[in-house]
VOKOL-637247 format. One line per 2 residues: their letters; for each residue x, y, z of C-alpha. Coordinates in nm, 2 decimals, padded with zeros to 4 digits, always signed. Layout:
N
A	X,Y,Z | ...
***
This chain:
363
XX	+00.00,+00.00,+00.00 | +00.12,+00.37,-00.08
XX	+00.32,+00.49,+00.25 | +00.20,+00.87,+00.24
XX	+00.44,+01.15,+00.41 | +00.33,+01.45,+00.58
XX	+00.16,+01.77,+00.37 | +00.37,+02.09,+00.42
XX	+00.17,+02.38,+00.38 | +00.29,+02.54,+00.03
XX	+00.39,+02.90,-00.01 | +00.43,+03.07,-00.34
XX	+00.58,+03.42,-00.34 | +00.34,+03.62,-00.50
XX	+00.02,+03.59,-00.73 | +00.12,+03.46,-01.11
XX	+00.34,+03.22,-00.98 | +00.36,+02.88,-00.90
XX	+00.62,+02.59,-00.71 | +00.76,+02.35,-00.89
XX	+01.14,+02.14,-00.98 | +01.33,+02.28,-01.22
XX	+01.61,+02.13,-01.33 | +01.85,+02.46,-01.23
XX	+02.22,+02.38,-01.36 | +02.43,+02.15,-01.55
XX	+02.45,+01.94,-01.27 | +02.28,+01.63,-01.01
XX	+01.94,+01.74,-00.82 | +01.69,+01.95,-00.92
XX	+01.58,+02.30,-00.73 | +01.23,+02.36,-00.59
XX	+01.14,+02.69,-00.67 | +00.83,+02.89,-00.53
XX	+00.81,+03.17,-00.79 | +00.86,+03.04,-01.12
XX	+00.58,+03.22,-01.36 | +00.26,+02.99,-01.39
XX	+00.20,+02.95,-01.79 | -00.01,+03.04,-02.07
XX	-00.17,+02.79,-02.26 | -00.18,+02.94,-02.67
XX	-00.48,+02.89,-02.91 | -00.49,+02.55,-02.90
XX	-00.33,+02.42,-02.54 | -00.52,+02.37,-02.19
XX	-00.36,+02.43,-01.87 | -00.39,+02.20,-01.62
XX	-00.36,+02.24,-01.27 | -00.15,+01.92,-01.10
XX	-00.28,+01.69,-00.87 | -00.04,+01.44,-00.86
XX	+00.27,+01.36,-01.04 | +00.48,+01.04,-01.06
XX	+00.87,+00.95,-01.08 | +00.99,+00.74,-01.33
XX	+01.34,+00.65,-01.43 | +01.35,+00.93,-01.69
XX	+01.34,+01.19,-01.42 | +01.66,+00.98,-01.24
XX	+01.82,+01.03,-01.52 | +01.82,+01.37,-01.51
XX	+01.81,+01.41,-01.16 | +02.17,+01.23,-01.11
XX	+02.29,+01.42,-01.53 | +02.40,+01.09,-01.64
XX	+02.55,+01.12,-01.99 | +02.24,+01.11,-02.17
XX	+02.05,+01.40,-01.96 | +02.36,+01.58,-01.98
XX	+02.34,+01.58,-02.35 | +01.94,+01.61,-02.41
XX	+01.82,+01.84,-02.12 | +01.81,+02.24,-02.12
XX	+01.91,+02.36,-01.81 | +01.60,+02.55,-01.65
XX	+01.34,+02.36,-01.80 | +01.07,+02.25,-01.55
XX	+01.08,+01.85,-01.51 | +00.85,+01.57,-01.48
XX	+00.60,+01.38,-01.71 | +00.31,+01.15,-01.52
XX	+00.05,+01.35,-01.37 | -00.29,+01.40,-01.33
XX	-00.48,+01.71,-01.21 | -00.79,+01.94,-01.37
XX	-00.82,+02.20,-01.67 | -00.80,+02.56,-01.53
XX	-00.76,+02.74,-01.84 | -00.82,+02.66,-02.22
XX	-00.66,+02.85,-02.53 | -00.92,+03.03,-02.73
XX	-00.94,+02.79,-03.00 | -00.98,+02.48,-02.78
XX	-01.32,+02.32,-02.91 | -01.29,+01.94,-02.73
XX	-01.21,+02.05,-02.37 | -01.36,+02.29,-02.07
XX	-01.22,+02.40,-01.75 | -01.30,+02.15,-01.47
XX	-01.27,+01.84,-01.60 | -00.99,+01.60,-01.47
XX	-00.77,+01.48,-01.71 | -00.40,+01.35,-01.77
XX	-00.19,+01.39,-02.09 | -00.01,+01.15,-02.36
XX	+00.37,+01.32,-02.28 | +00.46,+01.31,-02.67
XX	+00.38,+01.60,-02.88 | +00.41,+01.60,-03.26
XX	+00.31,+01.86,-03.46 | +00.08,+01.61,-03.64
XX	+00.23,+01.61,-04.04 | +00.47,+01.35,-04.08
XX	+00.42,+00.99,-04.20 | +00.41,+00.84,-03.88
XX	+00.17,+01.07,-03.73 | -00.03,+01.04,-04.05
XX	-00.06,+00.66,-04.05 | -00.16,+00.54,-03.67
XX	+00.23,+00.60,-03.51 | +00.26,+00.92,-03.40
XX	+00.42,+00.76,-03.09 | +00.72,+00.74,-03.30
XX	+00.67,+01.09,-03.53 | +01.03,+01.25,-03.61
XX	+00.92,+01.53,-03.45 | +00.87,+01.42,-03.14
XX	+00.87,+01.68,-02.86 | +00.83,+01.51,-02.50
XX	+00.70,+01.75,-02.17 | +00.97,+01.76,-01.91
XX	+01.27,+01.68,-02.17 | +01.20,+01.89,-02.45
XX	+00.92,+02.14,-02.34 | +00.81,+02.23,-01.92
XX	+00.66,+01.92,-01.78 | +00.42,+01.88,-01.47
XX	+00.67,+01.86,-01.16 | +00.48,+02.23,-01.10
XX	+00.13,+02.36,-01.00 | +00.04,+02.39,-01.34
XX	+00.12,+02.26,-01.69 | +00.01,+02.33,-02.03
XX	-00.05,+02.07,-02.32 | -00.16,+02.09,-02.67
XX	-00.58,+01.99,-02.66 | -00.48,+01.69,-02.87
XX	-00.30,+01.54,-02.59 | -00.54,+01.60,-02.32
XX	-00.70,+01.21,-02.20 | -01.02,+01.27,-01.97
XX	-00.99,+01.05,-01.65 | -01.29,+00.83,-01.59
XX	-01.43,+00.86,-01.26 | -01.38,+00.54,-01.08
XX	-01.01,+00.54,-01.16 | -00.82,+00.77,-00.84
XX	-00.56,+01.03,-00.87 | -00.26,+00.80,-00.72
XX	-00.34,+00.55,-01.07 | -00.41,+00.85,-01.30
XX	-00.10,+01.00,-01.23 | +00.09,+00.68,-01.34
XX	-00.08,+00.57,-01.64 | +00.25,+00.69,-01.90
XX	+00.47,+00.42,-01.72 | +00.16,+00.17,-01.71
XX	+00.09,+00.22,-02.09 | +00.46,+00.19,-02.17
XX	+00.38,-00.21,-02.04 | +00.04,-00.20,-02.14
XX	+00.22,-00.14,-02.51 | +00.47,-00.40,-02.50
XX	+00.19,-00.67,-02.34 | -00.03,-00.58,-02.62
XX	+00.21,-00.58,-02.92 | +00.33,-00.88,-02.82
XX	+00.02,-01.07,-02.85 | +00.04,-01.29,-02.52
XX	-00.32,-01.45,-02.47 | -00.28,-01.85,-02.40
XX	+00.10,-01.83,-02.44 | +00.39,-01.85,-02.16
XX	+00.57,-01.50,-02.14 | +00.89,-01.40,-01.94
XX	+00.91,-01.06,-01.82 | +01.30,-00.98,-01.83
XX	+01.35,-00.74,-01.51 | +01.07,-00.65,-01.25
XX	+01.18,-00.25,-01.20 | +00.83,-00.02,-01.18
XX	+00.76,-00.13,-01.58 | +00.80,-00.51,-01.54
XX	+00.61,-00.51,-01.26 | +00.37,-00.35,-01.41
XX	+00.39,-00.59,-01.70 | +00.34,-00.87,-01.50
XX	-00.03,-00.75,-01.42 | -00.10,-00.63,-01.73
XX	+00.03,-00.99,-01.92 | -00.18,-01.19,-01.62
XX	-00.49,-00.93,-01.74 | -00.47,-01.00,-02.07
XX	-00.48,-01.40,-02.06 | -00.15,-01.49,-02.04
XX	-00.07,-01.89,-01.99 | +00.21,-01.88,-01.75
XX	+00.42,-01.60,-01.63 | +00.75,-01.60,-01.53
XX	+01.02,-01.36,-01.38 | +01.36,-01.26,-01.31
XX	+01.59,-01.00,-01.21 | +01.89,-00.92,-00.92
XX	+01.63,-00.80,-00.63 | +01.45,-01.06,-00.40
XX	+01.17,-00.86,-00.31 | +01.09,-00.74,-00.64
XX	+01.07,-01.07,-00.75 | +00.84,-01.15,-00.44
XX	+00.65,-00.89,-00.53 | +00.61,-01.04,-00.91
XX	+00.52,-01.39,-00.75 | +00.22,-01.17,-00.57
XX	+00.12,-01.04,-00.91 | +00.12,-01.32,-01.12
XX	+00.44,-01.46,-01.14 | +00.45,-01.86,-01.09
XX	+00.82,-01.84,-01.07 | +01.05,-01.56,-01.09
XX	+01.44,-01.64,-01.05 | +01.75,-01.43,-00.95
XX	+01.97,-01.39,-01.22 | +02.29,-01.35,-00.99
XX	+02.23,-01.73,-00.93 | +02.33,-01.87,-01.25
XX	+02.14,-02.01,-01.55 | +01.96,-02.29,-01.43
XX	+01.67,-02.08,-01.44 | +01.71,-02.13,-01.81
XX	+01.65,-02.51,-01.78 | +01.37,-02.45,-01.54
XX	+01.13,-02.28,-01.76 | +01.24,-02.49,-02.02
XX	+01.13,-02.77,-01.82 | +00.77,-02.57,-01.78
XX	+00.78,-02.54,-02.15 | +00.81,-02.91,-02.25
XX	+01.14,-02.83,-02.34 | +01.07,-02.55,-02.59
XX	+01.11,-02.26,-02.44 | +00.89,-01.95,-02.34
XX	+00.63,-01.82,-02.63 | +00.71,-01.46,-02.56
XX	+00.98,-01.22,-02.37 | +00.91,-00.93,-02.23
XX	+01.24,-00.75,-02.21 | +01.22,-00.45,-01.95
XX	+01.57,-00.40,-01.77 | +01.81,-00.29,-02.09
XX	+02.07,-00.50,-01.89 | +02.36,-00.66,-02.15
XX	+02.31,-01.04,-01.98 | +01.94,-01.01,-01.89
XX	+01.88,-00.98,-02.28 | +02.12,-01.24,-02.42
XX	+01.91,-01.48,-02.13 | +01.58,-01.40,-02.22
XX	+01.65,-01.46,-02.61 | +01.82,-01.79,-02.42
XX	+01.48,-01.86,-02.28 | +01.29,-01.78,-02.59
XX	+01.16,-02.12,-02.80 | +01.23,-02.12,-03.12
XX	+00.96,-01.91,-03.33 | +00.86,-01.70,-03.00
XX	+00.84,-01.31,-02.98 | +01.04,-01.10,-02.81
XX	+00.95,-00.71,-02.77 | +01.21,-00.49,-02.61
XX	+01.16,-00.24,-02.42 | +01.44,-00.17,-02.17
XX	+01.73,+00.09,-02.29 | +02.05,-00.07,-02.25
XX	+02.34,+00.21,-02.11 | +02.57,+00.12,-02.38
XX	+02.59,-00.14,-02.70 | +02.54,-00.47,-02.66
XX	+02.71,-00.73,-02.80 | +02.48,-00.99,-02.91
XX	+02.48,-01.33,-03.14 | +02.22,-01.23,-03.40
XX	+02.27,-01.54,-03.60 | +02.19,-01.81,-03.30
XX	+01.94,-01.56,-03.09 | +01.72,-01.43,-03.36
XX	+01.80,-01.59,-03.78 | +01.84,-01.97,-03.68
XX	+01.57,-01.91,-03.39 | +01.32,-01.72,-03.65
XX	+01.25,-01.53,-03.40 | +01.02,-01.25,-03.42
XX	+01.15,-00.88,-03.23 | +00.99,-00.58,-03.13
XX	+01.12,-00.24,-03.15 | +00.86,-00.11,-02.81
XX	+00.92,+00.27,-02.80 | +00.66,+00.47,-02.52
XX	+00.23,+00.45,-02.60 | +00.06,+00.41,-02.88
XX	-00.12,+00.72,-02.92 | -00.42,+00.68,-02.80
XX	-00.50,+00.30,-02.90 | -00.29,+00.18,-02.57
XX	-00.46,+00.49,-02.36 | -00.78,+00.31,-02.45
XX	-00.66,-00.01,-02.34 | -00.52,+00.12,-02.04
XX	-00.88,+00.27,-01.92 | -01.04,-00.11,-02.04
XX	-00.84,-00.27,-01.79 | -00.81,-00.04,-01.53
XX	-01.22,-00.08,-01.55 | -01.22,-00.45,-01.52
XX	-01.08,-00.43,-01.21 | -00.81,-00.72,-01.29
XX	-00.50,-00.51,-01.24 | -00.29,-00.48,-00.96
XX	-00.08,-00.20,-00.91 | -00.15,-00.06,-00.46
XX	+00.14,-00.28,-00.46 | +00.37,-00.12,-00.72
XX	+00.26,+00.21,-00.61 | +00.45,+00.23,-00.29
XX	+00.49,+00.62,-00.17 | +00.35,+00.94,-00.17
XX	+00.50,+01.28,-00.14 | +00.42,+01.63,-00.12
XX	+00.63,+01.86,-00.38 | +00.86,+02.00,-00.06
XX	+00.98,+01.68,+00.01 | +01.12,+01.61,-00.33
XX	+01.42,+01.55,-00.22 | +01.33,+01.22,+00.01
XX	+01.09,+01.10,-00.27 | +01.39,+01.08,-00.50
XX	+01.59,+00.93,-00.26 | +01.38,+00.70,-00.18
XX	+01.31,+00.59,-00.53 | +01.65,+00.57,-00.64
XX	+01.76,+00.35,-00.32 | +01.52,+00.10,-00.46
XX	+01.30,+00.15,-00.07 | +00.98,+00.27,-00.31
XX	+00.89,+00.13,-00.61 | +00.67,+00.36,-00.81
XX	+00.64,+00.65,-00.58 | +00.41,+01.04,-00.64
XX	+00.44,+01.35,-00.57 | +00.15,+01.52,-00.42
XX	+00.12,+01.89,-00.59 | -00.24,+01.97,-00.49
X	-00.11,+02.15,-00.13
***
């Protein structure tokens, strides 16, 4: 269950502005500001004023300026890309949307022109602009998104799971395109994604599920959500034999490939039978070498390029199952925060203590 921490009362310096993290320098951390200017939405945006915003490993990324935040991120943008909250303020040609309504928003913005966009995959559009990387995201009391990006909440699903559902379509996606009704899947690393994935893959009919990755209790935690075995990695490869053993020899039907890690992936391709699918989603830190011939040609293998939500086919599938009441996620969602206390909700999400942990913005 979500451990909660006290609410500080907020205090923003003077009318027109708003608190939120920016990400203040070339450098680890973020700052908590108090007066940053609340925004504008133009013609066609909505402004939305945030309820509750999650963490995801994006935001680590630039909260420790790893190499790839250092070389993506502009210094002074405002962070942070789950959230949920309520329209405030439309942009005078807005038609779809009114103030009051409680929405989130699909974090990828295209401009809506190029092939992709134009044929069912703007998730993927070369113009891809993301809010908190490439444009002021939601760690703040308000943010604005373009009207086409706005997703209307239903009312039975509550602010703690609304302010999630970008991680939770990202495995929602790879579940989906991989197809995994009556077949036996392996989810490749149980971080706040394959956990997720877990749920979602015993949701949508899979067989048998199975699990592995270098932390106990995560793996606990996948046995809890579906998992009817889930293995340590740092233990060897017996595992291997084990599901093989499940799989009359054969191998799992489909991999769900969530941790990026070098070894993870060359095992799960291991574990893989011959034929099966495999859809990636993790981001390994650095080239991998891998076999090509053995793991994917001579296995005829099918692979998956899984890259964020299909926009909005997975958003719809998201709500469908959230509705059937068949996922599990009070388990994943492990702490809550308000804003002040940013600095113990990162920590406690990057010391592994919280899994999928929010920030509480409403003050």
């Amino acid at each position: 269950m979500t451990q909660t921490s006290p609410l500080q009362t907020p205090t923003s310096s003077k009318a027109g502005t708003m608190r939120c993290l920016v990400k203040h320098h070339a450098g680890p951390e973020l700052e908590y500001q108090t007066d940053h200017a609340i925004p504008e939405p133009g013609p066609r945006d909505v402004r939305i004023k945030v309820s509750k915003a999650g963490i995801c490993g994006t935001d680590r990324h630039i909260w420790e300026w790893d190499a790839w935040a250092a070389g993506r991120i502009p210094v002074g943008i405002v962070t942070g890309h789950e959230f949920v909250g309520v329209i405030d303020k439309i942009g005078g040609a807005v038609t779809k949307y009114e103030p009051g309504l409680r929405v989130s928003a699909e974090g990828h913005t295209t401009k809506g022109t190029d092939y992709n966009s134009r044929t069912g995959n703007a998730h993927i559009a070369t113009d891809t602009k993301i809010i908190g990387i490439d444009r002021d995201g939601c760690f703040a009391e308000y943010v604005v998104v373009p009207e086409d990006n706005v997703w209307p909440i239903h009312e039975s699903i509550p602010d703690r799971v609304a302010a999630v559902l970008d991680p939770l379509g990202n495995a929602v996606h790879t579940v989906m395109a991989a197809d995994v009704s009556a077949k036996s899947v392996l989810v490749s690393g149980t971080g706040i994604i394959g956990l997720m994935a877990v749920t979602v893959a015993k949701a949508a009919g899979a067989s048998r599920i199975f699990a592995t990755d270098i932390n106990p209790p995560r793996l606990d935690l996948a046995r809890q959500l579906g998992a009817i075995e889930a293995y340590d990695a740092r233990e060897g490869e017996a595992w291997i034999d084990d599901i093989r053993r499940h799989t009359r020899g054969e191998g799992v039907d489909v991999v769900l490939e969530m941790s990026g890690a070098a070894q993870a992936i060359r095992q799960a391709f291991s574990a893989l039978r011959n034929g099966g699918t495999a859809a990636l989603l993790g981001l390994p830190a650095k080239p991998v070498t891998f076999d090509f011939n053995e793991n994917i040609i001579f296995k005829g293998c099918t692979v998956l390029g899984i890259n964020g939500r299909k926009m909005f086919e997975t958003w719809y599938q998201m709500e469908e199952l959230l509705l059937s009441g068949r996922l599990e996620l009070d388990e994943i969602i492990t702490h809550e925060f308000p804003l002040e206390q940013y600095k113990e909700a990162f920590a406690t999400m990057i010391s592994g203590e919280g899994i999928k942990v929010v920030l509480d913005i409403s003050g």
